[in-house]
C-alpha positions as CSV (number, residue, x, y, z in Angstrom):
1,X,62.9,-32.3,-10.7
2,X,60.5,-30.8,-13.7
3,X,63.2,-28.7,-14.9
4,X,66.2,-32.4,-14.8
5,X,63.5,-34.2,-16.6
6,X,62.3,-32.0,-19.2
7,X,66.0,-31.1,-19.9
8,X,66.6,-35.1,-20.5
9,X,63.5,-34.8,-22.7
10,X,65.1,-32.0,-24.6
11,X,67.9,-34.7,-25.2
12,X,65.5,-36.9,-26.5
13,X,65.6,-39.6,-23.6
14,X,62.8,-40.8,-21.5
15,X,63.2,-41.0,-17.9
16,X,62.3,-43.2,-15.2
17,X,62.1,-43.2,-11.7
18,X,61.4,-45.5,-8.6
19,X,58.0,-46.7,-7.2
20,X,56.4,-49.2,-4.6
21,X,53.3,-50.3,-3.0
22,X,54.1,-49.1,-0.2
23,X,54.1,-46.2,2.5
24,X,56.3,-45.6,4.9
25,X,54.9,-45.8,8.7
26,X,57.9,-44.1,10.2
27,X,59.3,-41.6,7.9
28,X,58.0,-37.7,8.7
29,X,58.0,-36.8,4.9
30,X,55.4,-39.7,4.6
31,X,53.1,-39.1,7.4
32,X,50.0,-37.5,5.9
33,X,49.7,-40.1,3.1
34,X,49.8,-42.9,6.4
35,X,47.1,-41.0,8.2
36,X,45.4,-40.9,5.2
37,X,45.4,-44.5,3.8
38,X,45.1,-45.1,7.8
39,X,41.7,-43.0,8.4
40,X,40.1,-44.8,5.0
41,X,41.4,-48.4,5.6
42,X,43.3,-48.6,2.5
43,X,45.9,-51.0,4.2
44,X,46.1,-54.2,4.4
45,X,45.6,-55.7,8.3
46,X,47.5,-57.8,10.3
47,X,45.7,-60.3,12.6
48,X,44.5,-58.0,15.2
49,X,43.0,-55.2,13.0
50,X,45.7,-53.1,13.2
51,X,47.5,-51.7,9.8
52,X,50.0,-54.8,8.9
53,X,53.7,-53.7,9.7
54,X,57.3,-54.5,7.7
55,X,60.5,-53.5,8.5
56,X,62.2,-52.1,5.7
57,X,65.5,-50.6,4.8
58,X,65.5,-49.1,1.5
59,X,67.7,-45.9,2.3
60,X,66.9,-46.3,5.3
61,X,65.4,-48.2,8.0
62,X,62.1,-47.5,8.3
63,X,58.1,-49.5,9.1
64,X,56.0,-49.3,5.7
65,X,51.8,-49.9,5.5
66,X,51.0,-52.3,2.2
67,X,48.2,-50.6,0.2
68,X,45.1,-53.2,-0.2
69,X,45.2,-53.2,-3.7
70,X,41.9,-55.9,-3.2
71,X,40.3,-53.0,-2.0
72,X,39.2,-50.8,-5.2
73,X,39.3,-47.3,-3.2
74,X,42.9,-48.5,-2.5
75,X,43.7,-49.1,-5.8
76,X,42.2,-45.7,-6.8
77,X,44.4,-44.3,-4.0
78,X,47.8,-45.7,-4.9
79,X,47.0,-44.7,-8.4
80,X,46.6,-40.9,-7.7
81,X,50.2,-41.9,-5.8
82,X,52.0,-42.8,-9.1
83,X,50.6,-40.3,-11.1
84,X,52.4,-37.7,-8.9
85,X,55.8,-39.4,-10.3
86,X,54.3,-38.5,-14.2
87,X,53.7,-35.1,-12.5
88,X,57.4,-34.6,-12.2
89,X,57.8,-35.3,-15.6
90,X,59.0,-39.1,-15.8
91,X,57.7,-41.6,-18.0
92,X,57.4,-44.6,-16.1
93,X,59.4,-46.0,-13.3
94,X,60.7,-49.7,-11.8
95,X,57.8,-51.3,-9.9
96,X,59.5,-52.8,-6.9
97,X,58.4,-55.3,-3.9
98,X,55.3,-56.9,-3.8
99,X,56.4,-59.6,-1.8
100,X,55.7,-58.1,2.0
101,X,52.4,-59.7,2.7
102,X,52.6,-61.6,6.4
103,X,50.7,-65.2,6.0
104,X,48.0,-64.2,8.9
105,X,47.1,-60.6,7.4
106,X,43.8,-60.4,6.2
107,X,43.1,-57.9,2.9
108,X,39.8,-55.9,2.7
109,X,38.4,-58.7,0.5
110,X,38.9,-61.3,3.6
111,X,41.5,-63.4,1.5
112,X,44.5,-63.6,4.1
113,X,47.8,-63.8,3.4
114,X,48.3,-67.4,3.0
115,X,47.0,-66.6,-0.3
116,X,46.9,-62.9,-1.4
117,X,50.9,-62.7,-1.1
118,X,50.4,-64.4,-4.1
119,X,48.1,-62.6,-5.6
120,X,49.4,-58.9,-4.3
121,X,52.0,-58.6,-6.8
122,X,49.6,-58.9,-10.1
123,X,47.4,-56.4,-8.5
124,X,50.1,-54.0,-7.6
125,X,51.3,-54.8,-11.1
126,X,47.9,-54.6,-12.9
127,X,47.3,-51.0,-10.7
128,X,50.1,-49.7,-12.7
129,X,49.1,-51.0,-16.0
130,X,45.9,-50.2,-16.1
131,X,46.6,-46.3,-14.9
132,X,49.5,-45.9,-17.6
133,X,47.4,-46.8,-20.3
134,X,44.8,-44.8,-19.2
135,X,47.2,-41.8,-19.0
136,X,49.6,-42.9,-21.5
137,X,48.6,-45.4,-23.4
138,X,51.3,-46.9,-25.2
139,X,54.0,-43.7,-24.1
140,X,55.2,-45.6,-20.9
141,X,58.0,-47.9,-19.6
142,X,57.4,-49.7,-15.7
143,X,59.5,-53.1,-14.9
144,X,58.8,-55.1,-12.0
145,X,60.8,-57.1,-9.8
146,X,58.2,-59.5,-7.9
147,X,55.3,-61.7,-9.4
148,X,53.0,-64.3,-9.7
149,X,51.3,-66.3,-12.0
150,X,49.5,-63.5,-14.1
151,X,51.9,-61.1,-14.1
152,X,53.3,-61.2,-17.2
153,X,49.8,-60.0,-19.0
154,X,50.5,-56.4,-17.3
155,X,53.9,-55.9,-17.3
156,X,56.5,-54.4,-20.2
157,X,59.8,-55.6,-18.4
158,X,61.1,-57.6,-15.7
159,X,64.1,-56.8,-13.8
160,X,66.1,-60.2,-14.0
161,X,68.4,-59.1,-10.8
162,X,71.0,-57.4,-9.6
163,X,74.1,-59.1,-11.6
164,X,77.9,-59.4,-10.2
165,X,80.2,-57.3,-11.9
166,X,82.6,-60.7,-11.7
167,X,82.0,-64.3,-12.4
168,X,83.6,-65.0,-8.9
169,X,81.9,-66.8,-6.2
């Protein structure tokens, strides 16, 4: 991947890649980053205690772990995640989900979901912010796809959508 995006730099292009606040619970190429956010409670919980659960098919189907961006060691955490995608040479990516927060899950600061669905996509938004501009201030390019009120003060771009390629119904 260094070697693809530093050619594309060569070209004078930026380039940017793909990243969530997530982990996934059930794919074997994400496992130690699960037992690690696991063994340091940097999850958000579902009712019982237990490290809240989605479904998810994004490739494909697969169980992902929310990172408790209310929890500042979590925020630390996912931050050391993105970097990884700067390591690789891109220059900012599309910020996607945000909106996988059950209403009885309980974050580390005690809000529960009723509320901090809400409130989970400015964090995960602000996360990103505030690590590009400590890394790259001003050199950067992230969009986002889900929000709330206070958004907008951390984000560049918002993706409006997938369009139709036809007017049809």
């Amino acid at each position: 991947v260094k070697a693809w995006t530093k050619r594309v730099h060569d070209m004078g292009v930026k380039v940017i890649a793909y990243n969530n606040p997530y982990v996934s619970m059930s794919d074997p190429t994400a496992a130690a980053d699960f037992a690690f956010g696991k063994a340091h409670a940097l999850f958000v919980k579902d009712c019982d205690g237990n490290v809240g659960s989605t479904f998810f098919i994004s490739g494909e189907p697969q169980n992902i772990a929310t990172i408790d961006l209310s929890n500042d060691d979590a925020v630390t955490w996912f931050q050391s995640l993105l970097q990884r995608t700067l390591d690789f040479g891109y220059d900012g990516w599309m910020h996607d989900f945000g909106e996988y927060i059950q209403r009885d899950w309980v974050a580390h600061d005690g809000e529960t979901g009723e509320t901090f669905h809400n409130r989970f996509p400015v964090l995960s938004a602000k996360a990103a912010h505030d690590f590009l501009e400590r890394v790259r201030p001003n050199d950067y390019l992230f969009f986002v796809r889900s929000g709330g009120s206070g958004t907008q003060h951390y984000v560049p771009a918002v993706w409006g959508g997938d369009a139709e390629a036809t007017f049809d119904e």
